[in-house]
C-alpha positions in Angstrom: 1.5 17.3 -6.2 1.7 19.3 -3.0 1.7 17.4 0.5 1.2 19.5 3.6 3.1 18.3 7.4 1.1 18.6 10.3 2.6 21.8 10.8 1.2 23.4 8.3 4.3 23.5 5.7 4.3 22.7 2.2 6.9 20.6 0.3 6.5 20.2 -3.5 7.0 16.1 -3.6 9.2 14.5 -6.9 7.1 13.9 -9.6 5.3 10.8 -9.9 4.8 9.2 -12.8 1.1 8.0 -13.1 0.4 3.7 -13.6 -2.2 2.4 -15.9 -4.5 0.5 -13.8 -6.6 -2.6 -13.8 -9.2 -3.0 -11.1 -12.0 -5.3 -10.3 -13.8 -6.7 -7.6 -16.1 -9.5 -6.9 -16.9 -12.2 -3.8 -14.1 -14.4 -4.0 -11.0 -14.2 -5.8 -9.4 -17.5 -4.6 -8.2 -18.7 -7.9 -6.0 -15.3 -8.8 -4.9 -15.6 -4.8 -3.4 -18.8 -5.9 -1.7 -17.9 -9.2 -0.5 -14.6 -7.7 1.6 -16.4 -4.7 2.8 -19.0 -7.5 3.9 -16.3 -10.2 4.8 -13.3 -7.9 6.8 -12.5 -5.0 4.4 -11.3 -1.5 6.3 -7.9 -0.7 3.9 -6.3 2.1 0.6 -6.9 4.1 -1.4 -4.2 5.3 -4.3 -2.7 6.6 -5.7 0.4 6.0 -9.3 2.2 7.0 -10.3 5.0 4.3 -12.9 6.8 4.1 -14.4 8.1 0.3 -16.7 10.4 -0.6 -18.5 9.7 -3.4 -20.9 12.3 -4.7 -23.4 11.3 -8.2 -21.7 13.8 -10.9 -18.1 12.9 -9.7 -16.8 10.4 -12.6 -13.0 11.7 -13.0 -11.9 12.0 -9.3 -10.8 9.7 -6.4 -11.4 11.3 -2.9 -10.4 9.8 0.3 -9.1 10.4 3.8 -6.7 8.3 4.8 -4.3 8.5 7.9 -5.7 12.3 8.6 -5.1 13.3 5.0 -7.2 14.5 2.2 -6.1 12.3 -0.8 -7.0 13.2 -4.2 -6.4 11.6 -7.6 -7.4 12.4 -11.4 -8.4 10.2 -13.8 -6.3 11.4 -17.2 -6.2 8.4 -19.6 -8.1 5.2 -20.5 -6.0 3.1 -23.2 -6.6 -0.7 -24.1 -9.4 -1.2 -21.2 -6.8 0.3 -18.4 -7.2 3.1 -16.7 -4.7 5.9 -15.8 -4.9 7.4 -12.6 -2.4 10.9 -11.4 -2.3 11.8 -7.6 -2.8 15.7 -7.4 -3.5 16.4 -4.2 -2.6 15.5 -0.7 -2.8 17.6 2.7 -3.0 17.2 6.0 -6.0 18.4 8.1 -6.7 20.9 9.3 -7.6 22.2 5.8 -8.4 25.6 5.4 -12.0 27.2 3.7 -10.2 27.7 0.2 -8.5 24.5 0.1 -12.0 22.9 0.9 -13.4 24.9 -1.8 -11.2 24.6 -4.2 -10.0 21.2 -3.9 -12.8 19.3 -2.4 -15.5 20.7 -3.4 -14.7 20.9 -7.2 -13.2 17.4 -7.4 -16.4 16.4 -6.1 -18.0 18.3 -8.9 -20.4 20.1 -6.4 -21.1 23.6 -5.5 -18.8 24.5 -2.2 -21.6 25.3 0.5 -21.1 28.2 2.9 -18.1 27.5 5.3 -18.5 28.8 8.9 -14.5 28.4 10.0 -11.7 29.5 8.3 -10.5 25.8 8.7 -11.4 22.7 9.8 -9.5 19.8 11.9 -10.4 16.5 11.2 -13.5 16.4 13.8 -15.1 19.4 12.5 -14.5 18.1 8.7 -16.8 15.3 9.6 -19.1 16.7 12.3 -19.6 20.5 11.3 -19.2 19.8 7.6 -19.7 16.4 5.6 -22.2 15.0 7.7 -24.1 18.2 7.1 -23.8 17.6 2.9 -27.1 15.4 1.6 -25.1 15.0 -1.9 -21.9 13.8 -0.2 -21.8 9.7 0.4 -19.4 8.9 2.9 -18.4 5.0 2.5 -16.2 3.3 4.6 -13.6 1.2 3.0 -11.3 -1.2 5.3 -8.7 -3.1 3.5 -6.7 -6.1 4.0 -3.7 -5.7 1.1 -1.7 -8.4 0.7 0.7 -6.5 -2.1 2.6 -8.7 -5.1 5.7 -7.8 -7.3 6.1 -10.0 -11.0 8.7 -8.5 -13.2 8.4 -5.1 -11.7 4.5 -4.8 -12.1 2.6 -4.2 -9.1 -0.4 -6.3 -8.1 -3.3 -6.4 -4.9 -5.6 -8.8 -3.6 -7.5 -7.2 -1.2 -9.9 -8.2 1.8 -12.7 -6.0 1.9 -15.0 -4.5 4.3 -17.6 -1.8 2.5 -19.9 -0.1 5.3 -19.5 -3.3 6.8 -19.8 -5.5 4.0 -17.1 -8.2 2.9 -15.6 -8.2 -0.6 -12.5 -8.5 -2.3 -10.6 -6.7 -5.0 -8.0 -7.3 -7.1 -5.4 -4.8 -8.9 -2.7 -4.5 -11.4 -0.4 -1.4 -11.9 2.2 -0.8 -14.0 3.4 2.4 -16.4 3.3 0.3 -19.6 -0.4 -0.5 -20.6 0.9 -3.7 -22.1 2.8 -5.4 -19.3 -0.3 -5.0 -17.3 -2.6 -6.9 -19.8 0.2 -9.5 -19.8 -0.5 -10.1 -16.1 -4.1 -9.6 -16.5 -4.6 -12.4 -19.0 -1.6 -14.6 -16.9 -4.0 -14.5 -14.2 -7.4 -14.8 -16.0 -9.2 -12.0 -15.2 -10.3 -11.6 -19.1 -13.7 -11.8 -18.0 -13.8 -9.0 -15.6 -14.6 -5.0 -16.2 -12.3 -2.6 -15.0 -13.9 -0.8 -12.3 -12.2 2.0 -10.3 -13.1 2.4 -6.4 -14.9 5.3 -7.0 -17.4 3.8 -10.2 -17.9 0.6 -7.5 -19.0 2.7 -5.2 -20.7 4.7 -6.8 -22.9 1.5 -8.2 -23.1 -0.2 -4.5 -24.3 2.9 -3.0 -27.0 3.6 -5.9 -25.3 6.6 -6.8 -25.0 5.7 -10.6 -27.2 7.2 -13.5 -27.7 3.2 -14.7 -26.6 0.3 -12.5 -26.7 -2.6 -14.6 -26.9 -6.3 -13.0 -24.1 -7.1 -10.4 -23.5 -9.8 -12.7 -21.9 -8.0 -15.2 -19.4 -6.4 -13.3 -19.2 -7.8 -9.6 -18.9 -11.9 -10.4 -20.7 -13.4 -7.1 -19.0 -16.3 -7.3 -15.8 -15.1 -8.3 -13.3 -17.3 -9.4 -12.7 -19.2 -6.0 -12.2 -22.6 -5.3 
């Protein structure tokens, strides 16, 4: 993955060995709040605003600015219900025309349109370019991580706040496939689909080719007490 500094240099970052993933969302997830603070050890709390842009044909790719960065990931695996997600982009704005093109604009599995500056800062990203792009959804996501370790597997429960609207999530990482199921089933989430950020938003903003009922994937009532 390449990372660009403010300054405009590139440094070729280690390699990072991608997690399988587990991901799902719903109203209220009180009851895994719970087990996670009894079975796992709080490491961090945080906030972070990110913006994604979700686009209809995009199904493989995870695109976000967070912190004044374009952030991109791949999806390169499903196994055993789990996803598998590789980060393979990252730069700093400004971001010239061809990195737009190329990396944006493909990830987003839409035609690059014609770019009047040779780059673009931050301001003219949003103003001059993806406010100007009808096929481009731009959903902000502010989170409220409160981050877990059990056994060396990472987990999330996050506070939501979609264009405004409150929700929660909750996440398991880990590079074994099976020690994330373990977790999964420890804190009985059997019931839930795996969704990925950007499938949820995709189906919250309409942007999906079949939504099917919240019910079978975003569980209103969650498993709160």
């Amino acid at each position: 993955m390449i990372n660009r500094s403010f300054q405009g240099e590139f440094t070729i970052m280690n390699e990072i060995i991608p997690r399988f993933e587990f991901r799902a969302f719903a109203h209220d997830f009180g009851l895994t709040r719970d087990k996670l603070h009894h079975l796992a050890t709080l490491k961090e709390i945080e906030e972070q605003a990110d913006v994604y842009l979700i686009t209809y044909n995009n199904h493989n790719h995870n695109v976000k600015v967070r912190d004044g960065r374009l952030d991109i990931k791949y999806l390169i695996h499903k196994k055993n219900g789990l996803e598998q997600w590789r980060p393979i982009y990252q730069a700093s704005f400004p971001l010239t025309a061809s990195e737009l093109c190329w990396e944006l604009f493909t990830s987003l599995n839409i035609v690059a349109p014609t770019l009047a500056y040779d780059s673009y800062d931050q301001k003219a990203f949003w103003d001059k370019l993806m406010k100007l792009q009808s096929s481009i959804c731009l959903v902000e996501v502010v989170k409220h991580r409160f981050c877990f370790n059990y056994r060396s597997c990472w987990a999330e429960i996050s506070n939501l706040w979609i264009n405004g609207i409150p929700m929660q999530t909750v996440a398991i990482e880990n590079e074994d496939d099976l020690t994330v199921l373990r977790l999964k089933t420890m804190l009985d989430l059997e019931e839930y689909e795996n969704v990925s950020y950007p499938l949820a938003l995709q189906r919250i903003m309409g942007l999906t080719r079949h939504c099917p009922d919240p019910d079978t994937w975003l569980l209103h009532g969650g498993n709160g007490g």
